[in-house]
C-alpha positions as CSV (number, residue, x, y, z in Angstrom):
1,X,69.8,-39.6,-118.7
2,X,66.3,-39.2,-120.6
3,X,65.8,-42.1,-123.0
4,X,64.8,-42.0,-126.7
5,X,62.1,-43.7,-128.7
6,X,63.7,-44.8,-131.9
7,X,60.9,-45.7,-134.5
8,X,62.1,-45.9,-138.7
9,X,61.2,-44.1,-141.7
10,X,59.4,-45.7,-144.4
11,X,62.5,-45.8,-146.1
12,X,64.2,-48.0,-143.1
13,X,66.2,-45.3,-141.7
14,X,66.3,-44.4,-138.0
15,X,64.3,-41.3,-136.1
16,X,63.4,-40.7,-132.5
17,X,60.0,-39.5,-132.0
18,X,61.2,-35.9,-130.1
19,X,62.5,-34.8,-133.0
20,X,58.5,-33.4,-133.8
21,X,57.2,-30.5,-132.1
22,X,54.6,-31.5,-129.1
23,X,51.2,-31.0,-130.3
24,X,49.4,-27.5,-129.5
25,X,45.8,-28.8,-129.3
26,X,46.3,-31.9,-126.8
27,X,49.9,-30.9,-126.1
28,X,50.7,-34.9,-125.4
29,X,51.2,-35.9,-128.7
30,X,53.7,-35.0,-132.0
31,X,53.0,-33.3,-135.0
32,X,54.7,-35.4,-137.7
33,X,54.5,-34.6,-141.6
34,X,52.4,-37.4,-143.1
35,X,51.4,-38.2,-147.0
36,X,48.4,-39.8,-147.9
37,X,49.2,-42.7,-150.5
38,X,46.3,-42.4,-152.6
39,X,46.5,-38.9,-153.3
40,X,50.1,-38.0,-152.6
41,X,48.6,-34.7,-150.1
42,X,51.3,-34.1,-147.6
43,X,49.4,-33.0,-144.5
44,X,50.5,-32.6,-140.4
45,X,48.9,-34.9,-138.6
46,X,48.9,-35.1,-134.0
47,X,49.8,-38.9,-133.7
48,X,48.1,-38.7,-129.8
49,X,44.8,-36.5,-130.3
50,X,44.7,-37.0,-134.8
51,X,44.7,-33.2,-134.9
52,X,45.6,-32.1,-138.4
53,X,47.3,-29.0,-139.9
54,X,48.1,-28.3,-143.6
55,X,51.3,-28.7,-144.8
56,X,53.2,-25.4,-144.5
57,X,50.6,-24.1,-141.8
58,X,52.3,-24.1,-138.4
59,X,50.0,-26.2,-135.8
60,X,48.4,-24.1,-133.8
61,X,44.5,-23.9,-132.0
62,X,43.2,-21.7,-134.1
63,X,43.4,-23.4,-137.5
64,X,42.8,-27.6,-137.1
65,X,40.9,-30.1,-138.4
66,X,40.2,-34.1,-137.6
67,X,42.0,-36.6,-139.4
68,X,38.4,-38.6,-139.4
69,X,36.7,-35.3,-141.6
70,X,40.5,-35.2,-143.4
71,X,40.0,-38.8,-144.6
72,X,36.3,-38.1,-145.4
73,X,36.7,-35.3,-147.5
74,X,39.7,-37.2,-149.4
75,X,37.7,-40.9,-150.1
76,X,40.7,-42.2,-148.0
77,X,39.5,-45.4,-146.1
78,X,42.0,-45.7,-143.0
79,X,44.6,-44.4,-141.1
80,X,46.8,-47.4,-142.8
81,X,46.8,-45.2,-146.1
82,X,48.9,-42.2,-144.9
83,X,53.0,-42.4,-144.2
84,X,55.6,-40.4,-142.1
85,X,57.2,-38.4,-144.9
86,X,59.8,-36.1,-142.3
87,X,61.3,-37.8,-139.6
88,X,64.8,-36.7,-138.9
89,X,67.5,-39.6,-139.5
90,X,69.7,-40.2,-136.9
């Protein structure tokens, strides 16, 4: 029997972390939706290689950007101002 990483929304509620698609650029991590709580932007962001996506933009290779430029661009400090807006409750 495989076993399950439980982690918890920001909210409190449960999610297991293979309910996100594996990552297409370093294929280790997991594409989670993530909001930025200075701006409110809802991006996707790799939580293994920082690989990010636009929301609404399936992750793939050819379209990707680096959470460092995405935080640039944005005046966003750290990594500490973003949250994990759509993890599945279980």
């Amino acid at each position: 029997m495989r076993s399950r990483d439980a982690s918890s929304n920001t909210d409190g509620t449960a999610y297991f972390t293979d309910d996100y698609p594996a990552c297409p650029r370093c294929g280790q991590g997991r594409v989670e939706t993530q909001r930025a709580k200075k701006t409110g932007d809802v991006f996707q962001l790799c939580n293994e290689c920082d690989a990010v996506w636009p929301e609404g933009v399936e992750p793939n290779l050819a379209q990707f950007g680096t959470f460092d430029t995405y935080l640039a661009v944005r005046g966003l400090p750290e990594i500490g101002e973003v949250e994990t807006v759509n993890a599945v409750p279980r």
